[in-house]
N, C-alpha and C positions, 0 to 999 in steps of 0.2 A: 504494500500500500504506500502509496504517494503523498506523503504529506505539506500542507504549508500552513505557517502562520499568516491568518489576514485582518485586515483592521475593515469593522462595520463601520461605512460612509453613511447608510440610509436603508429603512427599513418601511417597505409601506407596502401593506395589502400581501400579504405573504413573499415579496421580491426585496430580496437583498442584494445591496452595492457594494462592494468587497473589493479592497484596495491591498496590491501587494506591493510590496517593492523588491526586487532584484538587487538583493543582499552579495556583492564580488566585492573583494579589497581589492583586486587591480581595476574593478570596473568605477569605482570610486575613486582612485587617485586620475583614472584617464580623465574621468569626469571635471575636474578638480584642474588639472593641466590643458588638456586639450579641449578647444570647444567643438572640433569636428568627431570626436568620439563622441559625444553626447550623447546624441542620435542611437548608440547602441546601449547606453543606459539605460532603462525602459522599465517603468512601473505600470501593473496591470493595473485596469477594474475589469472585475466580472460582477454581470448579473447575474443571479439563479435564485431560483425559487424553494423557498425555507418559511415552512410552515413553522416554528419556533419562533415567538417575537423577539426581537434582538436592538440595541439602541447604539447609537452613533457613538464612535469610538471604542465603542467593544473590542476584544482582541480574541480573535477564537480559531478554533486547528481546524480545518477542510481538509480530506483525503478523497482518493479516488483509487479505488481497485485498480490491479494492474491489469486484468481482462480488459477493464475500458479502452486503457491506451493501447491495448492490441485491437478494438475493434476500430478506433479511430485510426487508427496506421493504414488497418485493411480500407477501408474505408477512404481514405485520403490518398495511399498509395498505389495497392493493389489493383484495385477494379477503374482505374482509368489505365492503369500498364496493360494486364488484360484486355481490355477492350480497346486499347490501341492494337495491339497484334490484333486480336480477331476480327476488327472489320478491316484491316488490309489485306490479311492474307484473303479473308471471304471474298474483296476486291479485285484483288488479285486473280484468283480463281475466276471469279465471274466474266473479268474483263481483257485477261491476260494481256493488260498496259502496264509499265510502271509506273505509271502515273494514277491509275487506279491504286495504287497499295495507300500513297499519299495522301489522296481525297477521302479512304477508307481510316486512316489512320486521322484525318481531320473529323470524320464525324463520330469515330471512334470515341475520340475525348468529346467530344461535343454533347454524346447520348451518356459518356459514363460520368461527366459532372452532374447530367439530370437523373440518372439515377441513383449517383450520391446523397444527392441532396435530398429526394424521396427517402432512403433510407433513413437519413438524420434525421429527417424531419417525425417520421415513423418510431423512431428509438426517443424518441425527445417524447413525443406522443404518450406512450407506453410507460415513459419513465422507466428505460432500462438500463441509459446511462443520468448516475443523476451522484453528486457531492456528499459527503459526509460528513455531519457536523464532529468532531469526536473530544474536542473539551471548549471550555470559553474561561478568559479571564478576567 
């Protein structure tokens, strides 16, 4: 399990604002010397929904199973790789141009972002990926 400490920004209606900061000692002195590294210093907020009332300034530990971040890999990585190869080569086949692999492999990604995103949006649905609150301070 994944864990971080985050600070509650705002709390309203079951959705929480959750502020992290990217805690690096060398990413903090670049900070500090260079101002074109900045830009790599980066503090989140996340939304998510958290039935538990919570009040601004809070400090509390969020985790995520490691299964999650194997399904957002798959998810992210996987099925537009896949689906790049398989409608070229189907293109391929169908059209014997190689310019067909190309046009195959453009709508390859084109169909596997939208069924990324039906997925996510399906898991998000279901609540199958979803935060864990595990202490508050």
């Amino acid at each position: 399990m994944i864990r971080r400490w985050m600070i509650v920004v705002e709390w309203k209606e079951g959705i929480a604002t959750l502020f992290y900061k990217k805690s690096n000692n060398t990413c903090n002195t670049y900070c500090l010397t260079n101002n074109d590294i900045i830009k790599t210093c980066k503090n989140y907020i996340i939304k998510v929904k958290i039935s538990v009332p919570l009040e601004p300034g809070q400090v509390i530990e969020v985790g995520v199973h490691d299964h999650i971040l194997l399904y957002s890999a798959i998810l992210v990585y996987i099925i537009p790789l896949f689906s790049i190869f398989l409608f070229s080569i189907i293109f391929e086949i169908l059209f014997h141009i190689n310019f067909a692999s190309v046009y195959g492999a453009i709508l390859g990604v084109i169909i596997s972002f939208y069924i990324t995103q039906r997925i996510a949006l399906f898991l998000e649905k279901h609540k199958k990926i979803n935060l864990l609150i595990l202490s508050k301070k």
